[in-house]
N, C-alpha and C positions, 0 to 999 in steps of 0.2 A: 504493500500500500504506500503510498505517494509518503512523504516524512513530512509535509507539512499538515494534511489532512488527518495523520495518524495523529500528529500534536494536539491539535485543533480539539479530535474526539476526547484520545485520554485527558486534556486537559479542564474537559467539562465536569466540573463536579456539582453543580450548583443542587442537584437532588442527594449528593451525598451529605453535602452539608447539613442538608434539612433534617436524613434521615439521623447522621449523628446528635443532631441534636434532639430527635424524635420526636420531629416537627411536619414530619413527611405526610402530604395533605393528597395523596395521589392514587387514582390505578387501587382505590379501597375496593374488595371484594364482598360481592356479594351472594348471601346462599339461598336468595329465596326472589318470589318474585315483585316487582315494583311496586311498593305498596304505601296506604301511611306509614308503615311501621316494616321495617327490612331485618334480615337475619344478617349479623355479620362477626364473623369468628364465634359464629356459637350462640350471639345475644341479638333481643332484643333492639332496635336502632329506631328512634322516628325520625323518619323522609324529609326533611324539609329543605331536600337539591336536586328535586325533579323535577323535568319538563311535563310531567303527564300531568296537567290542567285538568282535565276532567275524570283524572284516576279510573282510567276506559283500559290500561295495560293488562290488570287481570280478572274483566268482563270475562263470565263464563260464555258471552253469543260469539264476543272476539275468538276465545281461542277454538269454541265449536268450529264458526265459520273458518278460520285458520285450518283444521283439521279434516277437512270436508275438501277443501281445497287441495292436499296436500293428496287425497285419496283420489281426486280429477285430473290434476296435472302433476302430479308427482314434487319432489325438493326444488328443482330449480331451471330456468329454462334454457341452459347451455349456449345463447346467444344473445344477440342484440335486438332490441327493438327490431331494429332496420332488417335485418335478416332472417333469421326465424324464429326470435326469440318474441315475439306479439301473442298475445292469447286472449282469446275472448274475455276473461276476467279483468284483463287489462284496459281492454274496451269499455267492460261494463263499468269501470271503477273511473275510467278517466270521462264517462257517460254522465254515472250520480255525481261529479263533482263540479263538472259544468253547470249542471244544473242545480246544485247547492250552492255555487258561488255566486250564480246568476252571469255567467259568461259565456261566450258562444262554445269554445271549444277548450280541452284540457290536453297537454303532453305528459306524460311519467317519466321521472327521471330515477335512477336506484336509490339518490340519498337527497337531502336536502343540499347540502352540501356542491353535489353535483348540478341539482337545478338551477342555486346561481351560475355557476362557471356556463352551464349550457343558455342560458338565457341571456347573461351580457357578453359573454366572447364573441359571437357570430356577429351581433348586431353594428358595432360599431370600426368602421374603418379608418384607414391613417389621416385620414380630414375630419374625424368625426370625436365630439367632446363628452365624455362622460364624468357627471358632476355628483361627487359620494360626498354624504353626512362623515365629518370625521370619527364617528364612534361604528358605523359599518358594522357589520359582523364580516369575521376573516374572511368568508368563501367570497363576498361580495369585492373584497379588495383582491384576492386572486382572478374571480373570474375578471377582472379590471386589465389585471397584467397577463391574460391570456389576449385580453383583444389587440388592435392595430390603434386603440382608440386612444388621444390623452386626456391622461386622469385629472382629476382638479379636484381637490378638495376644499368645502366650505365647513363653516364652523357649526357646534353640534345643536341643531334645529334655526339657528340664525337665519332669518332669510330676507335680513340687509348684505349680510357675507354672501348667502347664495349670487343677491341680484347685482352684487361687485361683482362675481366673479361671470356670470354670464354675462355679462355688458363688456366683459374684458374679451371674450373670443373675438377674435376673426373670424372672413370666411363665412361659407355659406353648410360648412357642412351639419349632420348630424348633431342635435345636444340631447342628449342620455342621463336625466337625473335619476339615480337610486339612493334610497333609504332602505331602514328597519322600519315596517308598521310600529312595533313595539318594539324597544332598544331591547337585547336579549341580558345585558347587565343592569343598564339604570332603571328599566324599567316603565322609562315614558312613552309618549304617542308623538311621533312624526305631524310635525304641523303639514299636514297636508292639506287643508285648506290655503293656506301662504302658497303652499309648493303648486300646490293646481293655476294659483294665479301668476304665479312668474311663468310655468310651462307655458300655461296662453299667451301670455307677452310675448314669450321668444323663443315662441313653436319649439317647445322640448316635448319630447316623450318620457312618460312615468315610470319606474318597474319598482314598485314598493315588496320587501321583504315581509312575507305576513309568516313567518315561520313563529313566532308565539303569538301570532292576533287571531288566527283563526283558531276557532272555539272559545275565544275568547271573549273578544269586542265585536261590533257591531248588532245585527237581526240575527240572531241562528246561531251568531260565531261566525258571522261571514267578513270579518276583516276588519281593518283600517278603512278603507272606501265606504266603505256600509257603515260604517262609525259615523262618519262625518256626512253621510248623503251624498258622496260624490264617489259611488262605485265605477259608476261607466266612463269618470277621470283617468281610472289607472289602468296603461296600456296595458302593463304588465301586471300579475298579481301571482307572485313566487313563493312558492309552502313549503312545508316540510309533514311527512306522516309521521313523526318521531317525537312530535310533543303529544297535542290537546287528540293525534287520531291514533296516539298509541300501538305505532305501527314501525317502517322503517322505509323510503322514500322518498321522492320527494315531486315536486309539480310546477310546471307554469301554467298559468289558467289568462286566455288572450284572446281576440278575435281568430276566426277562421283561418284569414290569411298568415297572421304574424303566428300560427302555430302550423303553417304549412312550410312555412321558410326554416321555421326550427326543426322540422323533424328531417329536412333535408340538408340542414346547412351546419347542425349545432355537433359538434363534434365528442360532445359530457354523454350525447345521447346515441350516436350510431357505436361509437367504438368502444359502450360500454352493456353489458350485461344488463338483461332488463332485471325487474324487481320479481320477485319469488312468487310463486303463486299465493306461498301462506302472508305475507307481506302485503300482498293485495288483497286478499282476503279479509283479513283483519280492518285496516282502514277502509275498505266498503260497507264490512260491519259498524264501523266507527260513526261514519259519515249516517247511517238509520239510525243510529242508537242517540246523537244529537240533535238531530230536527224529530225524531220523537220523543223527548225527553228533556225540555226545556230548562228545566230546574235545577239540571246539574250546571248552567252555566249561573242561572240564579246562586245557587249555594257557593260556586267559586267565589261569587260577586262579597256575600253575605262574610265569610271567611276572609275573604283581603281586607274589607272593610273593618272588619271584626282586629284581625291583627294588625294592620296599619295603626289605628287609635293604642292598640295594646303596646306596641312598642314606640311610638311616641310617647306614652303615657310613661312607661319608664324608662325615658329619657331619650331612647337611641335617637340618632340621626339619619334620615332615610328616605334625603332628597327629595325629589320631582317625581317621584315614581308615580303612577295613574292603573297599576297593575298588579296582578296577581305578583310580581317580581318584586321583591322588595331588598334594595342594597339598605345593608347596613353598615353605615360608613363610617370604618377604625381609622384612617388615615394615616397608614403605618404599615408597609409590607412584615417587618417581625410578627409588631403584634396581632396582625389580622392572622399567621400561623398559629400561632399560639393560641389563639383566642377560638380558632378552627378546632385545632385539638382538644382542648378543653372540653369544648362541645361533645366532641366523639368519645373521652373517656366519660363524659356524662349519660353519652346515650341519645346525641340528638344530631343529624347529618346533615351538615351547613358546608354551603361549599365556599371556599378561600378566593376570593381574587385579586389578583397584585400584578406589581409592574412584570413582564410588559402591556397585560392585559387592559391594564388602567394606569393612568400613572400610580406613582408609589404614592403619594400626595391624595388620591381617589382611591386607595386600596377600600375594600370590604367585605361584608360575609354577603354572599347569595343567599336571599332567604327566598324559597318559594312554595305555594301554596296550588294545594289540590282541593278540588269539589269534594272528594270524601276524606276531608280533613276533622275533626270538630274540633270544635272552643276549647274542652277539655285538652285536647293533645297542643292548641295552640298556646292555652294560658302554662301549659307544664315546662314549652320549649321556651316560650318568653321569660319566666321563673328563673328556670337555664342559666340563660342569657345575661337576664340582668345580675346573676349571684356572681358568672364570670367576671363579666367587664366591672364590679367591683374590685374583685380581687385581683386583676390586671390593671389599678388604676385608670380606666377609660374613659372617666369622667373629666380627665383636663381636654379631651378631644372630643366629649360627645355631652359634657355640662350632664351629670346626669341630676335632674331634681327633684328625686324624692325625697 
């Protein structure tokens, strides 16, 4: 191996550090399945660092349907989309989601992940400007650097920075604004009303990330657009099946055309394996089990609302958040480990984030909330909480005042 690259790897320790000081917040295993409450080494753990919004992961009709699936088309479909990996179920799923979303047509892509890269890489060429929220989620700033397009970054929901910085292009080419419906750490809503009205100034095109907004916000759970009234504003509308649809996947949901151009032009999607049949199975079941069953998004609603007041109440700090996501901000990459761990030898699974992920100056805990959470499991992890951040002094950065 190369001697600069080998130096490079051996000299990464930065998780050795963590774990010598047994601070290591990572890759924690689990033996049971996603639930409020997880099995891990043995014990007891309550969940509060999952994406499953509507706690739809271990629905007994998901994993029938899953199962049922598995007995139709077998484990998995040995190719692409494009070549013979399409299956009816694929059809039927990217069918119910058109029409749950209220858009004309839907593409499947394997992960979320993937359906940014396949959604903004094709679109924009070497004259063409695509303008990212600087808090993005990663896939969105990869799919960025897979295209010919250049990037511009404006400030995080600002959109005096936006409209500097579209007044700054040349040229007549392409302008590509993407956001987060829902930021996936702070937890806010993309002023997409502001952003609808600069696209009209100066003919941009939309692609809002709704990988935590759907099943969340809007009529049904149908997004950020459906939030604010202005669905048929965003060109694009890009998911993910691996939160609120308890699955693993992911989707652009678009006009006809701009999803004929992708299934032939998007490269996330020809030269990659489609999604499983138990995969699709599962988020078809997901997609009934919401628009029949309104109240699981109601009790998400009642729970955020519920904990939100509960951890202001004693004291934490936790931003702009408008969401079931709730940062709780230590301002401290050490202490936000520690304060992690803590958690976990308590018995209660909060996930750490720190620089690079935020600055070290925005570090905090992810706290997140599921429809079948209750008060009791939430008043027990807030208890938690507030007995830690006493005894890590956290009150000279979070005023605590009780």
């Amino acid at each position: 191996m190369n001697r600069n690259l080998l130096q490079k790897i051996r000299g990464y320790d930065a998780p050795e550090q963590l774990k010598n000081a047994n601070l290591y917040p990572y890759f924690r295993t689990i033996e049971s399945e996603q639930d409020t409450e997880v099995i891990i080494n043995g014990k007891s753990v309550l969940m509060f660092g999952s994406n499953s919004y509507l706690g739809l992961t271990n629905h007994p009709k998901l994993k029938e349907a899953s199962v049922r699936a598995i007995q139709q088309y077998g484990t998995g479909c040995a190719g692409s989309r494009f070549l013979n990996g399409t299956l009816k179920i694929h059809i039927e799923l990217e069918e119910a989601l058109a029409d749950y979303l209220n858009k004309e047509a839907v593409l499947l892509y394997s992960t979320g992940f993937q359906a940014n890269l396949g959604a903004i890489a094709p679109l924009a060429g070497r004259n063409d400007y695509i303008f990212i929220d600087e808090l993005v989620h990663a896939s969105i700033i990869d799919g960025t650097r897979l295209s010919f397009g250049k990037v511009v970054k404006y400030r995080h929901n600002d959109m005096q920075s936006l409209e500097q910085q579209l007044r700054r292009v040349e040229g007549d080419g392409a302008k590509i604004i993407v956001m987060d419906g829902i930021f996936s750490m702070e937890g806010d809503i993309a002023n997409l009303p502001g952003i609808v009205k600069l696209a009209e100034e100066y003919d941009a095109t939309i692609i809002v990330d709704d990988a935590h907004a759907v099943g969340v916000i809007g009529r049904q759970g149908r997004g950020t657009g459906d939030h604010f009234g202005l669905h048929e504003k965003v060109d694009l509308l890009v998911g993910t099946f691996s939160k609120s649809l308890a699955s693993l996947g992911g989707f652009v949901a678009a006009d006809k055309d701009m999803i004929n151009y992708l299934k032939h032009n998007s490269r996330a999607l020809i030269f990659s394996a489609s999604m499983t049949p138990a995969a699709a199975a599962s988020a078809l079941a997901a997609i009934e089990i919401i628009r029949q069953e309104p109240e699981r998004i109601e009790k998400l609603w009642q729970n955020t609302h519920y904990a939100m007041a509960q951890l202001r109440n004693a004291g934490f700090e936790i931003g702009k958040t408008e969401s079931p996501i709730l940062p709780i901000y230590i301002r401290d990459d050490m202490k936000t480990f520690q304060f992690s761990k803590m958690m976990a030898d308590d018995g209660v699974f909060v996930n750490p984030v720190v620089s690079p992920a935020v600055r070290s100056a925005d570090s905090l805990i992810r706290f997140s909330l599921m429809a079948t959470h209750t008060f009791e499991q939430i008043d027990r992890a807030v208890e938690i909480m507030y007995r830690n951040a006493q005894i890590l002094e956290l009150h000279e950065s979070i005023s605590m005042h009780h």
